[in-house]
KEPAMAR-983706 format. One record per residue (C-alpha): x, y, z. Coordinates in nm, 3 decimals. Last residue first. Layout:
BEGIN
[site [X Y Z]]
...
END
This chain:
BEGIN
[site [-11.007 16.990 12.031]]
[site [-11.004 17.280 11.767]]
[site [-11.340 17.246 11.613]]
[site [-11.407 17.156 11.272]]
[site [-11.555 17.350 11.031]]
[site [-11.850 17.227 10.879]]
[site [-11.986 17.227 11.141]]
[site [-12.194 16.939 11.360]]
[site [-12.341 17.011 11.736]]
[site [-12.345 16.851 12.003]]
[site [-11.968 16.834 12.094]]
[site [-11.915 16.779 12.451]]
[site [-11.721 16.935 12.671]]
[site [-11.761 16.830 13.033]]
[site [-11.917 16.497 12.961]]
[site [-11.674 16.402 12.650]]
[site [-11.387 16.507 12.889]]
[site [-11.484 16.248 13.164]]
[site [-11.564 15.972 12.919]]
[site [-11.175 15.992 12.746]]
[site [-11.202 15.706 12.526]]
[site [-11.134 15.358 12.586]]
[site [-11.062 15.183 12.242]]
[site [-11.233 15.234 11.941]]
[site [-11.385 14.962 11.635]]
[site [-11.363 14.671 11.962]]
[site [-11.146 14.430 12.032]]
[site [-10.910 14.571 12.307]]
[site [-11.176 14.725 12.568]]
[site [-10.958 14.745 12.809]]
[site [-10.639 14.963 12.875]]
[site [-10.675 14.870 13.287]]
[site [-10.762 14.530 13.223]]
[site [-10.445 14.390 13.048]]
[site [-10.288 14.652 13.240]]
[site [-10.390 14.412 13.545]]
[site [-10.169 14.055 13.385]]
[site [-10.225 13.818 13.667]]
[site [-10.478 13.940 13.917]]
[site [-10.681 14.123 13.693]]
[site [-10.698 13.839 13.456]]
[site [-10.830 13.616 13.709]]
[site [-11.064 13.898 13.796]]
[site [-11.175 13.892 13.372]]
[site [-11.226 13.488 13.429]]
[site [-11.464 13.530 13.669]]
[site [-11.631 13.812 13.513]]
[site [-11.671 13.623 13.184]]
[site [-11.759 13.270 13.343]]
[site [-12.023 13.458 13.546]]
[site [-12.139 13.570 13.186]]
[site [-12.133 13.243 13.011]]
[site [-12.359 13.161 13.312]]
[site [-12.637 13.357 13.274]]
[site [-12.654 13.311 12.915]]
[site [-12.673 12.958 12.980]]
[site [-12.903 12.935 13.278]]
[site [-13.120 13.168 13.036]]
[site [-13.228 13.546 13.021]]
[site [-13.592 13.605 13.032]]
[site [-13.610 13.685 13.386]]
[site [-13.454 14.032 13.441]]
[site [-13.040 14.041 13.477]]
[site [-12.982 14.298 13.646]]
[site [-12.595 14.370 13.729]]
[site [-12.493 14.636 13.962]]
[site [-12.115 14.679 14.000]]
[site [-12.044 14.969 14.260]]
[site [-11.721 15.119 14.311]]
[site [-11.836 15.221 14.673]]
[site [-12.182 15.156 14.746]]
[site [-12.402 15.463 14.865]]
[site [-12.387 15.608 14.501]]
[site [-12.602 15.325 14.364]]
[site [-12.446 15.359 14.079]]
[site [-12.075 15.370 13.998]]
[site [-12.134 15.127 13.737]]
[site [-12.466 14.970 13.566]]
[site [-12.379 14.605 13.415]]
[site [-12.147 14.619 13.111]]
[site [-12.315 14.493 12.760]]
[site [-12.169 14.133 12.681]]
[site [-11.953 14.043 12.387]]
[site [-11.650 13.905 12.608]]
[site [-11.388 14.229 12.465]]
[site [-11.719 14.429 12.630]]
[site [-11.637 14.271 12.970]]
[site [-11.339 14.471 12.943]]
[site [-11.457 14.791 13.000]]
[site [-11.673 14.706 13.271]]
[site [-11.385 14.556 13.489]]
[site [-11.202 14.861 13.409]]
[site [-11.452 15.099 13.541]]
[site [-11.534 14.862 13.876]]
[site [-11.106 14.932 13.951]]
[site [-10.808 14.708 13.867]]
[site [-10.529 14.831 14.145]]
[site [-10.502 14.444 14.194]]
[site [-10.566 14.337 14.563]]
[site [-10.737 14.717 14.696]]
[site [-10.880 14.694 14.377]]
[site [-11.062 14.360 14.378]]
[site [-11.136 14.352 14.719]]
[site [-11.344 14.719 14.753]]
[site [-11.500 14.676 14.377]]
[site [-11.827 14.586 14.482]]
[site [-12.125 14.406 14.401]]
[site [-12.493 14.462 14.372]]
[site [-12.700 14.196 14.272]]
[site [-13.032 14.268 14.104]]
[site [-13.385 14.132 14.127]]
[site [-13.447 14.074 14.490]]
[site [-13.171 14.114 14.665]]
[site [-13.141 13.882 15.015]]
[site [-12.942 14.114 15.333]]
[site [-12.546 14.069 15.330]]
[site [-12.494 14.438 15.186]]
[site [-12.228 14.568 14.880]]
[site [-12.142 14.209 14.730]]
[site [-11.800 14.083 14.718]]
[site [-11.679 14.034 14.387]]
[site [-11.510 13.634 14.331]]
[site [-11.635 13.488 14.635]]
[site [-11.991 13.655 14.542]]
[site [-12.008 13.572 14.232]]
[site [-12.138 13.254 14.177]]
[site [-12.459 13.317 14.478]]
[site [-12.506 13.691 14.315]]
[site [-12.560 13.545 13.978]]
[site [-12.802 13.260 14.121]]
[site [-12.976 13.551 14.358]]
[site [-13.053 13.780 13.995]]
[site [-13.164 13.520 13.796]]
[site [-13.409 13.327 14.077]]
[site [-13.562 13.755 14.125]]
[site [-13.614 13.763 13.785]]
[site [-13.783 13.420 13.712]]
[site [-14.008 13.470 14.019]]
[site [-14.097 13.842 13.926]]
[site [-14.188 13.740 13.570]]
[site [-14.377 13.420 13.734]]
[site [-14.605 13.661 13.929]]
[site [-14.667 13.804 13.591]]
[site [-14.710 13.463 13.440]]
[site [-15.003 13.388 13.695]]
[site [-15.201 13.730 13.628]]
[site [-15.251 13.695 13.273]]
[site [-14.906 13.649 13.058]]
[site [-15.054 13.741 12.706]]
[site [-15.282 14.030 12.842]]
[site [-15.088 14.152 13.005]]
[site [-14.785 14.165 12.703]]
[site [-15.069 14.256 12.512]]
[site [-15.178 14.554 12.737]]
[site [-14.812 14.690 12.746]]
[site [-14.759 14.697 12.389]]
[site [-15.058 14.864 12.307]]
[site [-15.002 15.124 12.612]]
[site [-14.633 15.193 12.442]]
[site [-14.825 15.275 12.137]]
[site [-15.066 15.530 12.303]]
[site [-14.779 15.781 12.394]]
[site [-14.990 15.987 12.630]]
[site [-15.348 16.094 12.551]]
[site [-15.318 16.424 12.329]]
[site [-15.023 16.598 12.430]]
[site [-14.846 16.522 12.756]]
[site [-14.876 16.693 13.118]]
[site [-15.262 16.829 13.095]]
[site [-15.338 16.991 13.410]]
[site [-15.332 16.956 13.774]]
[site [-15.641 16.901 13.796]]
[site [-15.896 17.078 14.086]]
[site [-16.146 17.123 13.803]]
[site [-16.206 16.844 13.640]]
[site [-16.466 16.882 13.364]]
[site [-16.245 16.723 13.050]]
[site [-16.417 16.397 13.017]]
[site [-16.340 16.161 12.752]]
[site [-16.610 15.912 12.789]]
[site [-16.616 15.523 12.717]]
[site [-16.961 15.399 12.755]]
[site [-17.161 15.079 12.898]]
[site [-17.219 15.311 13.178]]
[site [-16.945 15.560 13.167]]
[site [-16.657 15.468 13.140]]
[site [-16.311 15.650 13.213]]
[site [-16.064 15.802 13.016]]
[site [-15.958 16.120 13.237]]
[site [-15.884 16.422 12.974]]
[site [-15.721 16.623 13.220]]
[site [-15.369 16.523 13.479]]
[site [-15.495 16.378 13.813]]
[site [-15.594 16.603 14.078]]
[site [-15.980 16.505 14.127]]
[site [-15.816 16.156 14.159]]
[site [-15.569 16.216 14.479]]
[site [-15.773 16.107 14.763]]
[site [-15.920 15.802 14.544]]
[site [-15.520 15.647 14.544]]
[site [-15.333 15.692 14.268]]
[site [-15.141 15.534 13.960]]
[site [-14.928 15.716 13.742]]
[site [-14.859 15.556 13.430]]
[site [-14.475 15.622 13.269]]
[site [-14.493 15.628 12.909]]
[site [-14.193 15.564 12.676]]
[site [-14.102 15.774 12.299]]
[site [-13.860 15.822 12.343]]
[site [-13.552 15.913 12.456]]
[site [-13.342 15.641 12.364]]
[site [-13.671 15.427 12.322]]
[site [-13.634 15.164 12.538]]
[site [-13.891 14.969 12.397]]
[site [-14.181 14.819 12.558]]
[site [-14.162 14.534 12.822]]
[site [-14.395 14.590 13.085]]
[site [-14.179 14.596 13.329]]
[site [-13.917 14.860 13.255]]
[site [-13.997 14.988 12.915]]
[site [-14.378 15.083 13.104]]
[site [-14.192 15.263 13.361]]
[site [-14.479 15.260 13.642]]
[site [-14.515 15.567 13.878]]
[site [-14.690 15.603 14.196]]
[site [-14.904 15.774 14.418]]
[site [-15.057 15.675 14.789]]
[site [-14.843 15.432 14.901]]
[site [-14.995 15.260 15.250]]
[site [-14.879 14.905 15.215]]
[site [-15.175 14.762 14.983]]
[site [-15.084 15.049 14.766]]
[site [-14.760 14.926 14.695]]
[site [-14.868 14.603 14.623]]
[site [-14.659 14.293 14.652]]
[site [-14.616 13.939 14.522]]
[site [-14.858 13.940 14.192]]
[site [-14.544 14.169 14.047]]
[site [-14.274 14.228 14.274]]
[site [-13.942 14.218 14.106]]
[site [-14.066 14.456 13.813]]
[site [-14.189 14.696 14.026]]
[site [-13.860 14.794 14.019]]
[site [-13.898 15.182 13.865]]
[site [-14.211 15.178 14.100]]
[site [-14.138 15.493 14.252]]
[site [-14.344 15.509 14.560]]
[site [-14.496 15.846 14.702]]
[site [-14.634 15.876 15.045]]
[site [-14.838 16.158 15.145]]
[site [-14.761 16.402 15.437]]
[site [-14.996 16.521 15.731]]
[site [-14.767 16.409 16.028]]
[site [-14.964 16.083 16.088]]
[site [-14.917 15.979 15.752]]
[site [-14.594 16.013 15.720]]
[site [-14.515 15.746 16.032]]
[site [-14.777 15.492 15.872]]
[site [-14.647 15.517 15.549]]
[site [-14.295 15.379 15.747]]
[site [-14.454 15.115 15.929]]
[site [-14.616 14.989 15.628]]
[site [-14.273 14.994 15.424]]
[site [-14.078 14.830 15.738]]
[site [-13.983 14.533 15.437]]
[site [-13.824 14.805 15.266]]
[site [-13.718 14.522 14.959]]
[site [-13.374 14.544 14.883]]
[site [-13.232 14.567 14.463]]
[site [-12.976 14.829 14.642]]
[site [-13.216 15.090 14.446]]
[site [-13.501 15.038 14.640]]
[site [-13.758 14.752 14.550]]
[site [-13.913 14.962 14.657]]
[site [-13.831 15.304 14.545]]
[site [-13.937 15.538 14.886]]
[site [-14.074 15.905 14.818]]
[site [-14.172 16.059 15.175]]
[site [-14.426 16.358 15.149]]
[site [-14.522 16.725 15.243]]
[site [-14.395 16.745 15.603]]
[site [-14.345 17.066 15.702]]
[site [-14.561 17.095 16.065]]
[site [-14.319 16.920 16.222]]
[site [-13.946 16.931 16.023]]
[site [-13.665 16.775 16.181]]
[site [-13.910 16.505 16.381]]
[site [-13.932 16.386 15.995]]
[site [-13.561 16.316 16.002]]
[site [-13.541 16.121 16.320]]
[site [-13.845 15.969 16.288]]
[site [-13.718 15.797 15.929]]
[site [-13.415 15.731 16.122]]
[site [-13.606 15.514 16.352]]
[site [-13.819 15.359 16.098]]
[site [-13.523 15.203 15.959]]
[site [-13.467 15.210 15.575]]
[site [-13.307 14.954 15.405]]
[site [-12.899 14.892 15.304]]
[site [-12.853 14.648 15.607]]
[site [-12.644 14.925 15.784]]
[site [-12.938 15.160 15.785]]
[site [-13.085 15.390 15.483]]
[site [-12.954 15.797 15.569]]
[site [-13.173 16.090 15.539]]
[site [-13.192 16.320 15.214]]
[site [-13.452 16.630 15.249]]
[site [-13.539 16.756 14.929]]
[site [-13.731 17.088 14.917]]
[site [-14.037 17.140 14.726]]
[site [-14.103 17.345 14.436]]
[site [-14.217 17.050 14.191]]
[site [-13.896 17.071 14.016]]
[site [-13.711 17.033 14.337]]
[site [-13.932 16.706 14.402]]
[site [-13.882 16.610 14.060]]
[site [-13.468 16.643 14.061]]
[site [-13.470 16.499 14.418]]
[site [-13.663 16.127 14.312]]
[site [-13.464 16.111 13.955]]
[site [-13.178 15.877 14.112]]
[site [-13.422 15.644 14.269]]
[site [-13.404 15.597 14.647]]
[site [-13.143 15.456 14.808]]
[site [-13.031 15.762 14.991]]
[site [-13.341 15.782 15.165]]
[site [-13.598 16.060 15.060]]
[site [-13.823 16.335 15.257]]
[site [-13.980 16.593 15.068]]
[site [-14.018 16.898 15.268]]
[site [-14.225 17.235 15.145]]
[site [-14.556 17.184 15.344]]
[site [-14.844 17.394 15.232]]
[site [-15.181 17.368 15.372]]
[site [-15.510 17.465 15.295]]
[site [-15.624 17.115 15.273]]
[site [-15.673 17.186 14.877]]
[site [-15.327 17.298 14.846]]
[site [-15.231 16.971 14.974]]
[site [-15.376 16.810 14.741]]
[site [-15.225 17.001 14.494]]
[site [-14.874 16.951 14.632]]
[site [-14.919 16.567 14.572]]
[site [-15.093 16.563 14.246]]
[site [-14.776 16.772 14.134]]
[site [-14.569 16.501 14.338]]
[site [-14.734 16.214 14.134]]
[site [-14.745 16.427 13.752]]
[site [-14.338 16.490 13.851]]
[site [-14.278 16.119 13.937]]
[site [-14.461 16.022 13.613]]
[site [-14.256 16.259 13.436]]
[site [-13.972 16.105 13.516]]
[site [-14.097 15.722 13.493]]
[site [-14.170 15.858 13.107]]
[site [-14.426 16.011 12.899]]
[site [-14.719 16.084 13.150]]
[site [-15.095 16.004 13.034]]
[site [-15.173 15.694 13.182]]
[site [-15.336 15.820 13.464]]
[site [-15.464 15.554 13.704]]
[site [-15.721 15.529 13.978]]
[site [-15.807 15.356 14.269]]
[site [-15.445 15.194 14.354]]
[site [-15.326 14.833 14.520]]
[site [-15.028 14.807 14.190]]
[site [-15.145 14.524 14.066]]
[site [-15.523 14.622 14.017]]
[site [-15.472 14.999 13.949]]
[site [-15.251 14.838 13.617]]
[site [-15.462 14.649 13.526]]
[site [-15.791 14.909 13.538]]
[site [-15.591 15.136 13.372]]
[site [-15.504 14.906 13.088]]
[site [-15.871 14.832 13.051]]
[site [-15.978 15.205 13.035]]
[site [-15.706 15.248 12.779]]
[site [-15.788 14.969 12.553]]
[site [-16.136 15.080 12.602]]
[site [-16.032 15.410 12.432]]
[site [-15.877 15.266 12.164]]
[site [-16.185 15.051 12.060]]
[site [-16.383 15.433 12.107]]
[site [-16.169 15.572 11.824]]
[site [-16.422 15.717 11.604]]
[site [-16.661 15.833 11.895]]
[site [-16.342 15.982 12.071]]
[site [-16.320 16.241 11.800]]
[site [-16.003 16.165 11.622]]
[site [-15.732 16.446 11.721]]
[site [-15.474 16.184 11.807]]
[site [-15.511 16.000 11.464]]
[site [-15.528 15.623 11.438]]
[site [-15.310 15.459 11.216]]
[site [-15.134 15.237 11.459]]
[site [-15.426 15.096 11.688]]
[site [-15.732 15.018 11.389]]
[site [-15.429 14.949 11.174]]
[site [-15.291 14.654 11.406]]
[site [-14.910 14.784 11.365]]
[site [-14.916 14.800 11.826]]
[site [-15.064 14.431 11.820]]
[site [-14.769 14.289 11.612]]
[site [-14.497 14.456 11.783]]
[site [-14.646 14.343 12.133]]
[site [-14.634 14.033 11.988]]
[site [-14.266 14.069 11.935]]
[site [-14.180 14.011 12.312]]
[site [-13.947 14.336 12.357]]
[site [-13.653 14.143 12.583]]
[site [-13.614 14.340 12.905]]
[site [-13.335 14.562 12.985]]
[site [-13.406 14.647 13.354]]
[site [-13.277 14.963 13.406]]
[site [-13.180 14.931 13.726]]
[site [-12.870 14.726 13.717]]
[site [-12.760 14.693 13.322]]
[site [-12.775 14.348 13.241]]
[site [-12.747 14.354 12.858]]
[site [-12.704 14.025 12.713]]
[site [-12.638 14.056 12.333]]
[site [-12.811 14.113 11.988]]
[site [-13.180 14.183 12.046]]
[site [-13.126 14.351 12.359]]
[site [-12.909 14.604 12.211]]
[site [-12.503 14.704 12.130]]
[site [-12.467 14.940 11.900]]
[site [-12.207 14.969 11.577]]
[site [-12.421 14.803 11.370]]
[site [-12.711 15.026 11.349]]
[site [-12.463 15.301 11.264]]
[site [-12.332 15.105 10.978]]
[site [-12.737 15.057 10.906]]
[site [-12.815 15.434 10.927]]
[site [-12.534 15.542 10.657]]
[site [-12.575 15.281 10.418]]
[site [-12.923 15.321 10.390]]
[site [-12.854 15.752 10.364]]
[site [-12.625 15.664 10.078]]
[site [-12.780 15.357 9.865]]
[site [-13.089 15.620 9.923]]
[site [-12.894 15.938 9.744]]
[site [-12.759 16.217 9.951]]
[site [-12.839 16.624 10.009]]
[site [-12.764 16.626 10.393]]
[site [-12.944 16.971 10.544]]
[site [-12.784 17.262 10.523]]
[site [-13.049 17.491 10.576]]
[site [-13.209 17.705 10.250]]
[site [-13.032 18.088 10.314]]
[site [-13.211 18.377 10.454]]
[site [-13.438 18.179 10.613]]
[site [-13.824 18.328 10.667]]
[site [-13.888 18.463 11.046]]
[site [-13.882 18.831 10.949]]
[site [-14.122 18.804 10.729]]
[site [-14.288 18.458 10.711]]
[site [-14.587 18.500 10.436]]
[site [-14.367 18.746 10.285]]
[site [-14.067 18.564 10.258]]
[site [-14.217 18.205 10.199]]
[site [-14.378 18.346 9.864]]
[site [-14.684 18.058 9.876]]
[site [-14.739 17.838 9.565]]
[site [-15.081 17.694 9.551]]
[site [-15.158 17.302 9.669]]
[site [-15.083 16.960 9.403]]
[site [-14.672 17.037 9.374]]
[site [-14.579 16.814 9.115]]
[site [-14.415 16.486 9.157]]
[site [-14.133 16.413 9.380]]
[site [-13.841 16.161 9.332]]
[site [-13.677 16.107 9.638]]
[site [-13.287 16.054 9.756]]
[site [-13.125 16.350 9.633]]
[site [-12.816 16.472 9.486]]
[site [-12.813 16.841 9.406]]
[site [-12.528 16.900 9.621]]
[site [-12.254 16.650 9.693]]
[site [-12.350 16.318 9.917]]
[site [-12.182 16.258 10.241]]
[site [-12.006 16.457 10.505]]
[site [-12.385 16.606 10.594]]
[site [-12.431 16.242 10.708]]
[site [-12.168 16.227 11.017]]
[site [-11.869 16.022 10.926]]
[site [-11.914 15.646 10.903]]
[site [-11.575 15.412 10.988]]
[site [-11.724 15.051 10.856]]
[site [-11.673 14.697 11.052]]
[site [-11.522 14.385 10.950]]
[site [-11.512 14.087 11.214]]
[site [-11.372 14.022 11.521]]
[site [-11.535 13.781 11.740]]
[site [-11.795 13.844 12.058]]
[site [-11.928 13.542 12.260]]
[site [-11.629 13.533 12.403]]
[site [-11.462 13.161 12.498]]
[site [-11.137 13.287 12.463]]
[site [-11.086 13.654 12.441]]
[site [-11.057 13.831 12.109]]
[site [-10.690 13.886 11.984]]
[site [-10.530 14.197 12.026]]
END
């Protein structure tokens, strides 16, 4: 099928690539190694039981080979760099390449984790500094940039949590959270021990402080903390957010905020200002380092002074006109990432600071939160959005019109916005709106970009009207067409043999 007019994507030649131990032949290799400069060691009987019977099967293939083989696979993704990518919640922001540059500095990239601190002191104050940033717009005391992700920031914050309230003698099990919190909010509460208590957000997608009463009035005595996202996951700001803190707080809990949307409020709003005693940052979120499929990311927790003697061991702080690594904290939760966190993400977050100052991060949230209203304000007639109350920095939208009118469902609108070159917004997600479309645009995208995709979804529920299968067996242009998701998540097939699996 012919690409769509006025796409941004075109057909072109692409290469099928089987998995790299289908390539090469044995005995082929990539690298030319000189002699072995350390003693021989018999591998058996230094390992025992442990040593390999056979060598593993790993890939034996030349360079032109593996090249090949990583940049056809390069090729077949989709990525900030190359399209618009407004997945709702995730905020895919472009990677300034400063940040690149400052993260190769040598003094930053070849430094060694197990340097003694007096060797890497200029990294250390990088640290301290970031800290200090980041306590400053978020309203906190103290800041640990140790944890790896958001996720694990939530965990360090609730494990900071629980340990102070060990320290009051006390131990209250329920963690209260709206259903438009963060995805990730139950799953680190239930690691952490505690159990999640879900309560409903009102009609206007935000939380009412009557319901909030209603659900801690379930549980006196038990209340260990309320986790609100705000910005919450609707792209809503809890405007009752001091209100609410204040109703915890009075029942013995803590407040934590997951600051997965911090990036609509920057030099507008502090959490801490509003009675949030812990949160998370997602570095890739706001501060613009990579997404890194996985890693590596770092996700800052930042704290109020009740909760420093809790925070995760070493604490970077000065001292004097000194930066000191101190381990004496006794009432810590522990170390929760080797060494000092993923220090390259902090490199890229201080420059992009550092480059912006405090002005062009209030302009960050300006930009994104302009983006996200001018997409909602052409699209609304077209996909009616989930609540009437002003988003921030996402629009959410829903499918309720388009299918009841056309059959054509949120899944098949996605699908074939990919035959228009442009990355699918976030589907199905929040769970509270039905066949939700959540698109996030962030600020650096331009009036253009933003509008060659309205014209895309425009034209795609013209298309649905008119011709629906056209929609329904989307995507049309790409290397494979829609593939059985549902069966790939039940069954998947993680691991490579060399002989293949019955389907």
């Amino acid at each position: 099928m012919s690409v769509p007019k006025n796409s941004e994507a075109t057909s072109g030649l692409e290469w099928r690539e089987p998995p790299i131990f289908e390539r090469g032949a044995p005995g082929r290799s990539a690298v030319s190694l000189g002699p072995s400069d350390v003693p021989a060691v018999d591998v058996r009987q230094a390992l025992g039981a442990l040593a390999r019977k056979e060598p593993a099967a790993l890939p034996e293939v030349s360079e032109p080979e593996a090249v090949r083989h990583f940049v056809r696979l390069s090729q077949w993704n989709f990525s900030i760099d190359t399209q618009f990518y407004p997945l709702g919640s995730c905020t895919m922001k472009h990677n300034p390449k400063v940040n690149e540059w400052a993260a190769r500095l040598p003094g930053f990239a070849q430094a060694h984790p197990l340097m003694p601190p007096h060797l890497i002191a200029g990294a250390l104050e990088l640290m301290v500094a970031l800290q200090a940033q980041i306590a400053e717009i978020t309203g906190m005391d103290g800041v640990s940039l140790q944890p790896a992700a958001g996720a694990q920031g939530e965990l360090t914050g609730l494990m900071m949590i629980r340990a102070h309230h060990r320290a009051e003698g006390r131990s209250p099990r329920k963690v209260f959270i709206p259903d438009s919190a963060h995805g990730t909010n139950p799953a680190s509460s239930t690691l952490n021990g505690f159990d999640s208590v879900a309560f409903p957000s009102g009609p206007n997608g935000v939380v009412e402080p009557e319901a909030l009463v209603r659900a801690l009035d379930s549980a006196p005595g038990d209340v260990a903390a309320l986790m609100m996202t705000n910005p919450n996951t609707l792209g809503l700001y809890e405007q009752a957010m001091p209100k609410l803190t204040e109703l915890v707080h009075a029942r013995g809990g803590l407040v934590y905020g997951d600051g997965a949307n911090m990036n609509a409020v920057l030099g507008r709003a502090r959490p801490g200002d509003a009675g949030v005693d812990v949160i998370q940052l997602n570095l890739h979120k706001t501060f613009t380092t990579p997404h890194g499929g996985g890693g590596p990311g770092s996700g800052p927790v930042a704290f109020k002074r009740i909760l420093a003697p809790f925070q995760p061991v070493p604490v970077v702080r000065m001292d004097g006109e000194r930066v000191v690594v101190d381990h004496d904290a006794p009432q810590s939760v522990g170390r929760v990432r080797s060494f000092f966190g993923n220090f390259g993400m902090m490199v890229r977050a201080y420059t992009y600071m550092r480059e912006l100052g405090p002005e062009g991060l209030a302009d960050v949230s300006n930009l994104a939160v302009l983006n996200a209203r001018y997409v909602a304000a052409r699209l609304a007639e077209h996909y009616p959005l989930a609540y009437q109350t002003p988003a921030l920095h996402e629009a959410v939208f829903t499918d309720r019109d388009l299918e009841a009118a056309t059959g054509v469902k949120t899944l098949d609108v996605a699908k074939r916005l990919i035959d228009y070159g442009m990355h699918p917004p976030t589907v199905y997600f929040p769970l509270v709106v039905r066949g939700a479309l959540m698109v996030e645009p962030t600020e650096t995208e331009t009036k253009q970009t933003l509008d060659a995709f309205v014209a895309a979804m425009v034209e795609i529920a013209r298309e649905a009207r008119e011709n629906p299968e056209l929609v329904k067996q989307a995507p049309h242009v790409t290397r494979l067409g829609r593939l059985d998701e549902a069966r790939a998540a039940r069954k998947p097939r993680l691991r490579w043999s060399r002989e293949p699996k019955q389907a």
